[in-house]
Structures are given as structure tokens and as C-alpha cells.
mmCIF file as gemmi writes it, N, C-alpha and C atoms, coordinates in Angstrom:
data_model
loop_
_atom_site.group_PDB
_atom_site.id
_atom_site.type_symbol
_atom_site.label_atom_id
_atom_site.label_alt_id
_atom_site.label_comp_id
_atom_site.label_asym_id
_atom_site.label_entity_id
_atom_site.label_seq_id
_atom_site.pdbx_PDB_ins_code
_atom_site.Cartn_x
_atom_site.Cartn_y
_atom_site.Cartn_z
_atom_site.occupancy
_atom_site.B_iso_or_equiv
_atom_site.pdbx_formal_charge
_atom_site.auth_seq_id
_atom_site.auth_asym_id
_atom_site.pdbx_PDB_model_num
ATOM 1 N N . UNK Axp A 1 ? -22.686 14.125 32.892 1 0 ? 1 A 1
ATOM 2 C CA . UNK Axp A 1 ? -23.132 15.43 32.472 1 0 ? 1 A 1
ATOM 3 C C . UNK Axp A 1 ? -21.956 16.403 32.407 1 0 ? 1 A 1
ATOM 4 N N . UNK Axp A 2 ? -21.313 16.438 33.189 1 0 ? 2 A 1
ATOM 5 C CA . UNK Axp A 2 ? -19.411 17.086 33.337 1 0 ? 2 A 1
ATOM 6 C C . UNK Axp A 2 ? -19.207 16.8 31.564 1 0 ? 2 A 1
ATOM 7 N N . UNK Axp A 3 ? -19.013 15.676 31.471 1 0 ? 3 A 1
ATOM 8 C CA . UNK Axp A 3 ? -18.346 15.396 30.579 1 0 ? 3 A 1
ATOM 9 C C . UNK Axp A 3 ? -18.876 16.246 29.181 1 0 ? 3 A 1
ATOM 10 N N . UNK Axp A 4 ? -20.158 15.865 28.869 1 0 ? 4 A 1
ATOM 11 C CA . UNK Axp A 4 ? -20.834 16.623 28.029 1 0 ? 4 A 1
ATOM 12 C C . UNK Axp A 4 ? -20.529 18.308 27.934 1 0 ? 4 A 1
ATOM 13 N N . UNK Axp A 5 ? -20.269 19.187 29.109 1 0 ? 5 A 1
ATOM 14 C CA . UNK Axp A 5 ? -20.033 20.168 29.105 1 0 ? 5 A 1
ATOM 15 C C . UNK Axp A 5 ? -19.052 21.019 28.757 1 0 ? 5 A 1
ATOM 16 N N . UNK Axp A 6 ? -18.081 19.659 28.83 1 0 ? 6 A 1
ATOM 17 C CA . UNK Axp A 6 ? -16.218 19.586 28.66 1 0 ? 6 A 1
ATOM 18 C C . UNK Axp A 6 ? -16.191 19.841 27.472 1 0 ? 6 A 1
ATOM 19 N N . UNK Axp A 7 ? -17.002 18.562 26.622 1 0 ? 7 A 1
ATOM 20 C CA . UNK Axp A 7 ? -16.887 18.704 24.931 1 0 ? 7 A 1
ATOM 21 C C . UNK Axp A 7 ? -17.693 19.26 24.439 1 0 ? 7 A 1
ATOM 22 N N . UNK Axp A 8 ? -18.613 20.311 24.947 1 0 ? 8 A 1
ATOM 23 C CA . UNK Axp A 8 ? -19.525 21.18 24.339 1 0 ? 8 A 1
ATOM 24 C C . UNK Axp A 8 ? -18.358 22.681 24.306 1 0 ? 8 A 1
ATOM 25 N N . UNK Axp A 9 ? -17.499 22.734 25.222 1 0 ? 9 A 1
ATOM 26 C CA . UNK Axp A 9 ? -16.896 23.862 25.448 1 0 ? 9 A 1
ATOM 27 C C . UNK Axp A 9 ? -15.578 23.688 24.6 1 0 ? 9 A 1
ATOM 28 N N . UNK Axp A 10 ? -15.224 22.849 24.42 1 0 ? 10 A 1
ATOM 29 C CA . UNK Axp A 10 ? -14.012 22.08 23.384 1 0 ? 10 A 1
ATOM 30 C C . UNK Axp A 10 ? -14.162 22.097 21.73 1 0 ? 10 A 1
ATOM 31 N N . UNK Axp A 11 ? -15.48 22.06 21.747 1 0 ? 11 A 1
ATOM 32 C CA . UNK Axp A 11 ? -16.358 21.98 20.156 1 0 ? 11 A 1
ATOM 33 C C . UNK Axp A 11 ? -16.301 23.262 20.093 1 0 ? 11 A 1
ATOM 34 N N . UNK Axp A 12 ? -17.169 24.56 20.949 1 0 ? 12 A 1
ATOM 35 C CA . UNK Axp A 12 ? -17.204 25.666 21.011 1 0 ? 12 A 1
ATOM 36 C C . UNK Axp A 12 ? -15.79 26.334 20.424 1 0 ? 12 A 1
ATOM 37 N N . UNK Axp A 13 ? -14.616 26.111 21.597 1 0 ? 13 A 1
ATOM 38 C CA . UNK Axp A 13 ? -13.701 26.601 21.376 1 0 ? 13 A 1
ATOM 39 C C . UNK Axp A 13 ? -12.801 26.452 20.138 1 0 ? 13 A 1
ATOM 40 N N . UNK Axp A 14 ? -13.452 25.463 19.267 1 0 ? 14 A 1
ATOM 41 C CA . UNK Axp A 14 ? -12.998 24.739 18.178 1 0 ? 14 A 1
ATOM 42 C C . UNK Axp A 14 ? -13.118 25.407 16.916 1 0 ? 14 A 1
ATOM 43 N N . UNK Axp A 15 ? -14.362 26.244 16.781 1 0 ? 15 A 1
ATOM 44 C CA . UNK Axp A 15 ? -15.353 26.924 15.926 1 0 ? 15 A 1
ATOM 45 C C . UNK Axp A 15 ? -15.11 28.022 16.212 1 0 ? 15 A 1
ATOM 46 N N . UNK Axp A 16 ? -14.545 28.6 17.385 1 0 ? 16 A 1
ATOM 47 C CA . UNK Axp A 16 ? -13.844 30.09 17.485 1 0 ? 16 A 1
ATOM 48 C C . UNK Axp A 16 ? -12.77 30.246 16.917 1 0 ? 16 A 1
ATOM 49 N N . UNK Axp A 17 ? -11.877 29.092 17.053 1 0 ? 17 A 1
ATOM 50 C CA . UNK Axp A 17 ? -10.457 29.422 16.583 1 0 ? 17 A 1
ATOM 51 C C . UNK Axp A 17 ? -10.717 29.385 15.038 1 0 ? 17 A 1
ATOM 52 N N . UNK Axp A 18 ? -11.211 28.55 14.993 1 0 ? 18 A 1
ATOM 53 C CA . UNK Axp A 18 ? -11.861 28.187 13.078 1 0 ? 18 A 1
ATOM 54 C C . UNK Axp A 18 ? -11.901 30.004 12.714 1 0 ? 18 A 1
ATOM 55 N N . UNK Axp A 19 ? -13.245 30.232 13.241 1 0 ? 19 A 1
ATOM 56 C CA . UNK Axp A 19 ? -13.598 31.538 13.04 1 0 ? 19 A 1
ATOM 57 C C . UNK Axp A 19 ? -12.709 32.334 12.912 1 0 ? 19 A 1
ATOM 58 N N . UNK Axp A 20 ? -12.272 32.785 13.871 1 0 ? 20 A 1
ATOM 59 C CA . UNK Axp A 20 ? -10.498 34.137 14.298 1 0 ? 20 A 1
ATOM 60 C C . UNK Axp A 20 ? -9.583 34.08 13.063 1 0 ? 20 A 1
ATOM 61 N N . UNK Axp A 21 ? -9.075 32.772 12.787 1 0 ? 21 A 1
ATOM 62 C CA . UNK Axp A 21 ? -8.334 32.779 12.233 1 0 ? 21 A 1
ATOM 63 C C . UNK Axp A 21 ? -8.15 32.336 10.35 1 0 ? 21 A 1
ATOM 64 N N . UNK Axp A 22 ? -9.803 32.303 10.642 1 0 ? 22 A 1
ATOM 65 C CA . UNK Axp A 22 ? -10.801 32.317 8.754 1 0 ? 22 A 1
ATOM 66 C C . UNK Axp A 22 ? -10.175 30.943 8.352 1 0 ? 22 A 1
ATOM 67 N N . UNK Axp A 23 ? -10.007 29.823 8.485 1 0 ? 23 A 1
ATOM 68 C CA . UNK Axp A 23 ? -9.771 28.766 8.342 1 0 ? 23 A 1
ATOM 69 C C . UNK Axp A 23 ? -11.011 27.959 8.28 1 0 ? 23 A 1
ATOM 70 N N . UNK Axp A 24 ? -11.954 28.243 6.984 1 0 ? 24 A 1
ATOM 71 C CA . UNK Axp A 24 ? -13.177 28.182 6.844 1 0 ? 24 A 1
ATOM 72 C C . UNK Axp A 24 ? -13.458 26.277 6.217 1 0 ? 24 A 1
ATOM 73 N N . UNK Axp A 25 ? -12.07 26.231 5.728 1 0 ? 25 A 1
ATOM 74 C CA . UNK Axp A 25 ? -11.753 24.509 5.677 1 0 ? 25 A 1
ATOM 75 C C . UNK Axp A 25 ? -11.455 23.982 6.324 1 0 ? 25 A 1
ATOM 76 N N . UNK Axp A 26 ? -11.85 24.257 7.68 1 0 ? 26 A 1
ATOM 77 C CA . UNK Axp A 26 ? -11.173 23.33 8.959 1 0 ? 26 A 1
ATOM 78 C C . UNK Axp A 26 ? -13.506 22.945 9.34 1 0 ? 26 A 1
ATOM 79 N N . UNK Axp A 27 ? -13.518 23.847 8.897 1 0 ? 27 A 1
ATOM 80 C CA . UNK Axp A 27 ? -15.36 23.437 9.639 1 0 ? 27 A 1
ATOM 81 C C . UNK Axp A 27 ? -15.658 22.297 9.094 1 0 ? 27 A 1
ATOM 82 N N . UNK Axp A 28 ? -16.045 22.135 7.808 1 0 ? 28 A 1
ATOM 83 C CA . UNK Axp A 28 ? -17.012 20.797 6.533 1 0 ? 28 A 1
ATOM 84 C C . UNK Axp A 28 ? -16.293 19.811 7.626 1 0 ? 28 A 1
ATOM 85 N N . UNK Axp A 29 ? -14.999 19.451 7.885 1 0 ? 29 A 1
ATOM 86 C CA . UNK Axp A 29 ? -14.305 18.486 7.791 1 0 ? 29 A 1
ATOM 87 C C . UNK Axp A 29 ? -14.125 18.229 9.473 1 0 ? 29 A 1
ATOM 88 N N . UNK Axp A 30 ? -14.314 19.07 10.249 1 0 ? 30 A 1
ATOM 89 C CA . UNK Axp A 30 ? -14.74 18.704 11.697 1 0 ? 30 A 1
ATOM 90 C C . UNK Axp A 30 ? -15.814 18.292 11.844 1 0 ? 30 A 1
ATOM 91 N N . UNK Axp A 31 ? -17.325 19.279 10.954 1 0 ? 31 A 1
ATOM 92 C CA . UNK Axp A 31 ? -18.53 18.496 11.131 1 0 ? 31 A 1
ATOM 93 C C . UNK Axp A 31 ? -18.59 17.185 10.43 1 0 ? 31 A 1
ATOM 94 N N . UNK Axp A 32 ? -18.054 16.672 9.704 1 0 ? 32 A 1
ATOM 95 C CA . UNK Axp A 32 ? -18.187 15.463 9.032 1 0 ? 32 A 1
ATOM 96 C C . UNK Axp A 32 ? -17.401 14.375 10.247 1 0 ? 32 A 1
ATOM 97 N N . UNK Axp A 33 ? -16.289 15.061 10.608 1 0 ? 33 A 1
ATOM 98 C CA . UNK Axp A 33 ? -15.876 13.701 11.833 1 0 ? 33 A 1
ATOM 99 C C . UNK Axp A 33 ? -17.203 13.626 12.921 1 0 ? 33 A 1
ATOM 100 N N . UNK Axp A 34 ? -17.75 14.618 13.415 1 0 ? 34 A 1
ATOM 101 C CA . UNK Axp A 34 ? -18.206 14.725 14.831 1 0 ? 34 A 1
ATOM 102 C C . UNK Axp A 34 ? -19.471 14.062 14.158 1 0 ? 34 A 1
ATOM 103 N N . UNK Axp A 35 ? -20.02 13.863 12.711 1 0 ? 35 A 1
ATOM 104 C CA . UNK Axp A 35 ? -21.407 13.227 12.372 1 0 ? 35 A 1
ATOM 105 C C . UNK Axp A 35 ? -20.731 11.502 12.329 1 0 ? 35 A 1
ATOM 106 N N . UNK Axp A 36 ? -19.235 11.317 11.708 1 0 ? 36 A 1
ATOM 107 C CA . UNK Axp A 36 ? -19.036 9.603 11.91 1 0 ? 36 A 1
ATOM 108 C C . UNK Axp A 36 ? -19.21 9.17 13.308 1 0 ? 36 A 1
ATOM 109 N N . UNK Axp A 37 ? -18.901 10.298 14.068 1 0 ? 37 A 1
ATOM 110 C CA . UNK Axp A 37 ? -18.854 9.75 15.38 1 0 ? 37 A 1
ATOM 111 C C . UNK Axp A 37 ? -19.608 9.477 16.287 1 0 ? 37 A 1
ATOM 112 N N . UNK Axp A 38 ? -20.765 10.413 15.613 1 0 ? 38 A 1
ATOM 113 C CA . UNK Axp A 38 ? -22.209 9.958 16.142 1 0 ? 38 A 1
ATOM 114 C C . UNK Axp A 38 ? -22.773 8.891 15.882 1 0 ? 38 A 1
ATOM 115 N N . UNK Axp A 39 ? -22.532 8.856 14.442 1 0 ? 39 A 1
ATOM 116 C CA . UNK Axp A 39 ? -22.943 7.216 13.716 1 0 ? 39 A 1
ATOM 117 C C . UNK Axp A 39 ? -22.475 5.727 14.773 1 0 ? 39 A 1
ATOM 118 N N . UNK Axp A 40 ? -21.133 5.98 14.748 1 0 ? 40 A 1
ATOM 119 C CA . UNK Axp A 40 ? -20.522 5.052 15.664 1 0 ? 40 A 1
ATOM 120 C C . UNK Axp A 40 ? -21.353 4.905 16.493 1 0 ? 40 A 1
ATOM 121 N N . UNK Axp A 41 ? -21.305 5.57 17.282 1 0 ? 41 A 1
ATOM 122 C CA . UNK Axp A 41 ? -21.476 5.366 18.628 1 0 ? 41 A 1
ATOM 123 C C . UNK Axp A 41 ? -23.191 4.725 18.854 1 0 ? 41 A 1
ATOM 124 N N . UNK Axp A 42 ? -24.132 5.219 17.786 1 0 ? 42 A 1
ATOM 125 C CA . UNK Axp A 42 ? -25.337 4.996 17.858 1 0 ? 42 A 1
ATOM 126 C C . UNK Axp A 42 ? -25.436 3.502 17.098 1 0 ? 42 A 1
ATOM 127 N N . UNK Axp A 43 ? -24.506 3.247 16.245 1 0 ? 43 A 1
ATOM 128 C CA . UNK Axp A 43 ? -24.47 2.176 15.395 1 0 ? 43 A 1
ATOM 129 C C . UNK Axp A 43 ? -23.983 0.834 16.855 1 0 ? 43 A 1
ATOM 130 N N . UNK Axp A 44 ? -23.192 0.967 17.444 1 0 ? 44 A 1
ATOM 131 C CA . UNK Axp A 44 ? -22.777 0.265 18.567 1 0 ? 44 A 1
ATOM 132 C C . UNK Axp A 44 ? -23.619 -0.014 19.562 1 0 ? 44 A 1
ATOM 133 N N . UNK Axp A 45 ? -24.626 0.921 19.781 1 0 ? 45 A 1
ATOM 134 C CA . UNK Axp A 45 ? -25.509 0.739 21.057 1 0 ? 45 A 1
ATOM 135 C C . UNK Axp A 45 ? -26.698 0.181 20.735 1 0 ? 45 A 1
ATOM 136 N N . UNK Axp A 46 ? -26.685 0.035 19.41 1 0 ? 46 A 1
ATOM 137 C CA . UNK Axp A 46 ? -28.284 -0.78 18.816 1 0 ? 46 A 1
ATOM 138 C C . UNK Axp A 46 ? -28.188 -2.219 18.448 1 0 ? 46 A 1
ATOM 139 N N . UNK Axp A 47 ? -26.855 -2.044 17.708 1 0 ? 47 A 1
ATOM 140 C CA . UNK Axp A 47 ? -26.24 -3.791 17.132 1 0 ? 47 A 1
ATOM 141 C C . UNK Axp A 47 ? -26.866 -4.643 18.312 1 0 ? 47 A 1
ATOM 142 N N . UNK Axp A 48 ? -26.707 -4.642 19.572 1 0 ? 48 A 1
ATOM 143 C CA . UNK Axp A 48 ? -27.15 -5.959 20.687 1 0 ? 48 A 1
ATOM 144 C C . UNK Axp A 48 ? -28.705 -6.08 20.62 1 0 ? 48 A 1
ATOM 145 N N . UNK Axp A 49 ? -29.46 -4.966 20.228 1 0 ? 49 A 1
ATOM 146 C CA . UNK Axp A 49 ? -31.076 -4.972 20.284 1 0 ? 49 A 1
ATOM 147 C C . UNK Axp A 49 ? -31.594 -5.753 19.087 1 0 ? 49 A 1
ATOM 148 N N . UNK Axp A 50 ? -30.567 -5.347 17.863 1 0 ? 50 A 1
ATOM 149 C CA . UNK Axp A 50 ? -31.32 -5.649 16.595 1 0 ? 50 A 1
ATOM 150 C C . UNK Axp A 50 ? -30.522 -7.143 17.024 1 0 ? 50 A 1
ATOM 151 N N . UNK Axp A 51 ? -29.609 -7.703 17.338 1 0 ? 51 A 1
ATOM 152 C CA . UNK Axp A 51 ? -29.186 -9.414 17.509 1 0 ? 51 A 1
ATOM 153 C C . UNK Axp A 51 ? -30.226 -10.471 18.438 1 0 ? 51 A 1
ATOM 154 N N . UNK Axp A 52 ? -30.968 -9.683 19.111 1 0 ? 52 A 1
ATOM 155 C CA . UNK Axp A 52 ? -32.034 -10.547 19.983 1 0 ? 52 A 1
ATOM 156 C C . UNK Axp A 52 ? -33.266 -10.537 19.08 1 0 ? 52 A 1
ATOM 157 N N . UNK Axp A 53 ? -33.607 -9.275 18.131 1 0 ? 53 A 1
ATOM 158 C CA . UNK Axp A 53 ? -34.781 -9.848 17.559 1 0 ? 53 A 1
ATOM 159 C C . UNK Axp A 53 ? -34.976 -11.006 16.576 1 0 ? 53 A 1
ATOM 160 N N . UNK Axp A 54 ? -33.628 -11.722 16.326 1 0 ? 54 A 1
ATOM 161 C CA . UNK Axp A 54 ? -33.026 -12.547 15.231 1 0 ? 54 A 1
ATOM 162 C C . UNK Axp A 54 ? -32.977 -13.761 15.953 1 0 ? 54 A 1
């Protein structure tokens, strides 16, 4: 749960500096990493479930 809080405040602080400094092409292209990375990670934790129903 630490951890989660770390990179909630890291993301936060990420989207401020974005903001401050109007670097409005730094957002599309952070949210597009932080959505592969969700993919990953959800794509990894299912692969062993969907291999036993086979």
C-alpha cells in the first residue's frame, strides 16, 4: 500500500510539472505509457489462468 502511495504522488507530481511549465505534449504520451503498463501487467497475471483452462 506504501508503494501505491509513492506512485500516486510521483504521477501527481508528474502532471504538475506538465501543468507549470505548459508542456501539454508531455500528458497524451505519459497517459499512453501508464495505459501499456497496465496492459502488461494485467496481461501477465491472467496468461497462467487462461493456460489451465486448455
Amino acid at each position: 500500500m506504501r508503494v501505491l502511495k509513492y506512485v500516486g504522488g510521483l504521477v501527481r507530481e508528474f502532471f504538475q510539472f506538465a501543468w507549470h511549465n505548459k508542456a501539454w505534449w508531455i500528458i497524451p504520451i505519459a497517459l499512453v505509457l501508464l495505459l501499456l503498463t497496465f496492459f502488461v501487467f494485467t496481461s501477465s497475471s491472467v496468461a497462467p489462468f487462461i493456460y489451465t483452462l486448455f
